[in-house]
N, C-alpha and C positions, 0 to 999 in steps of 0.2 A: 595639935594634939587630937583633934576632933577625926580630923582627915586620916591621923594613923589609924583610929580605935577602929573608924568605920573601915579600912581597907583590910584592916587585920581581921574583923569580922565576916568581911562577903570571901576572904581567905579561907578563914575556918569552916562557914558555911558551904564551902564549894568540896573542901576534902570531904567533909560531912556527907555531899551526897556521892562522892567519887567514892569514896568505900562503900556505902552503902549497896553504889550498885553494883561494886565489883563481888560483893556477898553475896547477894540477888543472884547473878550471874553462878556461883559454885556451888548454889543451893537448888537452882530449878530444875526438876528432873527434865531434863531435856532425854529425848527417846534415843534411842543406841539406833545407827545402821546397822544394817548387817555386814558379817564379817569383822564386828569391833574387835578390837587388840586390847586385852583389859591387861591391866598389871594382879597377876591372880596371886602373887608371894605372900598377900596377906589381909585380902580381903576375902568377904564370906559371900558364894556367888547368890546373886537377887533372887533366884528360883527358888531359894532354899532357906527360905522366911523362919520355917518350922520345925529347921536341921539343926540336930547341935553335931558338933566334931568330934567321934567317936573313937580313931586312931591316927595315926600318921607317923612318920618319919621323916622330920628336914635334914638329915645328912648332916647335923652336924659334928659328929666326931671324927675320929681319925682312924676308924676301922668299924667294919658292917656290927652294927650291934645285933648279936648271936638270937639277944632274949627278943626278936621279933621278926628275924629272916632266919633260914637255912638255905644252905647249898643243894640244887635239885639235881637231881639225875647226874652225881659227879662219873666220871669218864666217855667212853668214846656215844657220840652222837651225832649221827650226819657222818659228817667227814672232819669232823674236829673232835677235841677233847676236851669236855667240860669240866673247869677246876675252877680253885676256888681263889687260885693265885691272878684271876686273870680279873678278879674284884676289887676295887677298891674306895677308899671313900677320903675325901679330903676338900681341905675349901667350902663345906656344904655340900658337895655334890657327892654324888654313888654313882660310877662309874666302871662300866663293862666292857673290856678293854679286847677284841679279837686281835690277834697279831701268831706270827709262823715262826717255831723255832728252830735253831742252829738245824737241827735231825729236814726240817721241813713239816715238820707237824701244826697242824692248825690247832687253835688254842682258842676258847671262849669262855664263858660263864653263863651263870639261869641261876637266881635267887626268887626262894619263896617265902609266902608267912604261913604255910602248912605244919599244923599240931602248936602254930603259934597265936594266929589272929586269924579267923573266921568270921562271916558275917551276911544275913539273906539279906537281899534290899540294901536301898542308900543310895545315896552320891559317892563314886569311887575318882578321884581324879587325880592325874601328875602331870608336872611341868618337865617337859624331857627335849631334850637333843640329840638327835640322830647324826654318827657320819658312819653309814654304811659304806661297804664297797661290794663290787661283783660280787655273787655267791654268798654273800650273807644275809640275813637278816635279822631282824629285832621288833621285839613286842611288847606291849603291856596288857596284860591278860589275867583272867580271872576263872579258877579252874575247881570242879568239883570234886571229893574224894573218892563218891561213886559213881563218876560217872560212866551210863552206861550199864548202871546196875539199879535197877530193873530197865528190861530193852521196853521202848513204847510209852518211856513215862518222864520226860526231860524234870516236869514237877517235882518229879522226887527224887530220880537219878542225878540232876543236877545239868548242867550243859558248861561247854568250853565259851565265854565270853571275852571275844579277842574286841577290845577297845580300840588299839592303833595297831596295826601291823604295816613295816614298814623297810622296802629294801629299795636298792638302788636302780638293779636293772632285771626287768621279766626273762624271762625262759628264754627270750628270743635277743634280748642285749640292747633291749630300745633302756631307754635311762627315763625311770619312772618317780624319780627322786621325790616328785611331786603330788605326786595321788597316795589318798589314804585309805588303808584297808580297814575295814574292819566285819567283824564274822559270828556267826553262832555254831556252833557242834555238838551234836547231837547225838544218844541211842551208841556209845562206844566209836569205838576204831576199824572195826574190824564191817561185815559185810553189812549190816544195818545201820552203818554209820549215814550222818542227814546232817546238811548244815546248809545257813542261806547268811548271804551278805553283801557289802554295798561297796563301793570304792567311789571317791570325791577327790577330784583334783584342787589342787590346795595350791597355789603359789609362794604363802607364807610357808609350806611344806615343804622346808629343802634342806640338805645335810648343812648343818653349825648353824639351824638355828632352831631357838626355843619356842619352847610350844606346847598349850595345856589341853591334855585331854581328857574325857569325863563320860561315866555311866550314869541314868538314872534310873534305877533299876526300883519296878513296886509291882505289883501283884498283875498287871496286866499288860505290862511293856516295859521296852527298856527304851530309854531316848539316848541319842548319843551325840557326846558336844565334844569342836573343834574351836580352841580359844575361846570356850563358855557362848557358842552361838550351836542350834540344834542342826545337826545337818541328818540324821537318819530316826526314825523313830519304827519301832518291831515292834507288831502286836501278830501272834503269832500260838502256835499248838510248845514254842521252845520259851519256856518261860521259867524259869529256875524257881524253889521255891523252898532250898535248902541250901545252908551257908556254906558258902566257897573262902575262898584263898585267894592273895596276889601272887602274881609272878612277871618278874621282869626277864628278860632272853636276849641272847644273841645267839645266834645256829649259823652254822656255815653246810651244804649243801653244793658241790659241785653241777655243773649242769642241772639244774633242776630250775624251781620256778624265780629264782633269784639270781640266775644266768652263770654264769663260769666264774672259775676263781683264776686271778690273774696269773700269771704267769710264773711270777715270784713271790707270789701269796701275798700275804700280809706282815710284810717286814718292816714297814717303817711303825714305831712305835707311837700311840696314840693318835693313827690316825684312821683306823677302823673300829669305833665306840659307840654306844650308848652311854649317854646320859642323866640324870636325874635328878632336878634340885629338889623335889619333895612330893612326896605321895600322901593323901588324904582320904579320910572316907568318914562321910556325915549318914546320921540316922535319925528318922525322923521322931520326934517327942521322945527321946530316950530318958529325959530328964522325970516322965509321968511314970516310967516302969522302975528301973534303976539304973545303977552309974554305969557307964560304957563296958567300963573294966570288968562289971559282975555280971553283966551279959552277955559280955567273949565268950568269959570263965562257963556260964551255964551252955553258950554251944559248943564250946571243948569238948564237955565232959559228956555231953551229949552223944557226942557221933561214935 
C-alpha cells in the first residue's frame, strides 16, 4: 500500500511540474522573428496597447451592408465596367469578382465607406486575397474627399494612401505576383499631381493567399505593415491631417502598367477576385473623448 501511495505521488508530482512548465512555455513573451505570420482574425495587434476598435466589417452577412459601404464610380472605368453585380459577400468574406461577358465586356467593382465612415489617424488594416490576372489590378486604399484642394497643402487637402496595390503582371508581362505596392498621392490628378512610394517583394505575396495589411497613420508618419511586421515607414511634406475613407478595387486596364488582358478575357467565373475577410480601424484613446460612433458622426457632419 505504501509502494502504491508513494508511486502515485512522484506521478502526481511529475504532471505537476509537466503543466507547469508547459504554462511557462505559452506565457513567456518570447520575441517574434521577423516576417512572423500572426493569426490576425481576432486578436488586437501589440503595437496598438492604447487603440480601442473604432469600425470594421467582418463580412458577415449575405449582401454588402449599404449602411457602411457604397458603390464608387458605378460604370465604364479603364476598360471595364464597374457595377455593383460584380459584389458580393458570403461565407464571411466580400468578394470582388472581375470576369467578361457574353457581349465581351469586362466587368468589375470599387466599394467605399464615403458619406459613411470617415476617420484622420489610426490603425486601418484587412485581411485580403488576391487572384489577379493580366491587366488587372486591385487595392486597398484610403482616399480624401478634397483631395487636391487646396494644391501645395496635402495637410489639409488630404492625400491618396494606397496600403497594398497589387497585380499580377507589369507593363512588360514579367509575373510580379509577388511584390507589394504601396504609394502616397498627392496635390490632385491633373499637372501638380506628386506621389512617392515603396514596392517589397513578399513570397508570402501570391495570388489565393491570405494576408493582413495595415496603416499606421499619426501626425508625423504613416508606418506600413505586411502580416503585422513594418516594412516602410514615410515621414514626409504628404501627411494627411483630414479624415478620409476606405476603398477597396478591382480595375482592369489593357496594356498599361498591369500588362495585357488575355486573350479571352476573363471568363472563367471566380477566378479573377479580390478578397476580404474583414477590415478594421483602431483609434487611439477614443474612449477619453467619446464613443466611436459620435465621432464618425461629428466628422460627417463636418466636411
Amino acid at each position: 500500500m505504501l509502494d502504491l501511495f508513494s508511486t502515485m505521488m512522484w506521478y502526481l508530482n511529475r504532471r505537476i511540474r509537466i503543466t507547469s512548465f508547459l504554462l511557462l512555455l505559452t506565457s513567456y513573451p518570447f520575441a517574434c522573428a521577423p516576417n512572423t505570420i500572426y493569426d490576425t482574425r481576432s486578436t488586437l495587434p501589440t503595437f496598438l496597447f492604447d487603440y480601442d476598435l473604432c469600425w470594421s466589417d467582418e463580412f458577415n452577412g449575405v449582401e454588402l451592408d449599404e449602411s457602411k459601404w457604397g458603390y464608387r464610380d458605378p460604370g465604364k472605368r479603364g476598360d471595364a465596367i464597374e457595377t455593383k453585380e460584380a459584389v458580393s459577400v458570403s461565407d464571411g468574406v466580400l468578394s470582388i469578382n472581375t470576369h467578361t461577358d457574353e457581349n465581351g465586356v469586362h466587368k468589375t467593382g470599387m466599394i467605399g465607406t464615403q458619406d459613411r465612415f470617415m476617420q484622420k489617424q489610426g490603425y486601418w488594416e484587412a485581411r485580403i486575397k488576391f487572384d489577379d490576372r493580366p491587366g488587372m489590378h486591385s487595392a486597398f486604399w484610403l482616399q480624401s474627399p478634397t483631395i487636391g484642394k487646396p494644391i501645395d497643402s496635402p495637410k489639409k487637402a488630404g492625400v491618396e494612401i494606397d496600403i497594398v496595390e497589387h497585380r499580377k503582371h507589369d507593363g512588360n508581362g514579367i509575373d510580379i505576383e509577388s511584390i507589394l505596392e504601396m504609394a502616397l498621392h498627392w496635390d490632385g490628378y491633373g499637372d501638380h499631381h506628386q506621389f512617392v512610394g515603396s514596392i517589397v517583394d513578399e513570397k508570402q505575396l501570391q495570388n489565393g493567399k491570405w494576408n493582413t495589411y495595415g496603416v499606421l497613420w499619426d501626425d508625423n508618419r504613416y508606418n506600413f505593415y505586411f502580416n503585422r511586421n513594418k516594412i516602410w515607414t514615410y515621414e514626409g511634406e504628404a501627411i494627411s491631417n483630414r479624415s478620409q475613407y476606405i476603398i477597396f478595387s478591382s480595375e482592369v486596364k489593357n496594356n498599361s502598367w498591369a500588362g495585357i488582358i488575355p486573350k479571352d478575357g476573363y471568363i472563367c467565373d471566380n477566378e479573377a477576385k479580390m478578397q476580404v475577410d474583414y477590415v478594421r480601424v483602431y483609434l487611439q484613446n477614443i474612449n477619453e473623448t467619446s464613443s466611436c460612433l459620435e465621432y464618425n458622426r461629428q466628422i460627417i457632419s463636418s466636411q
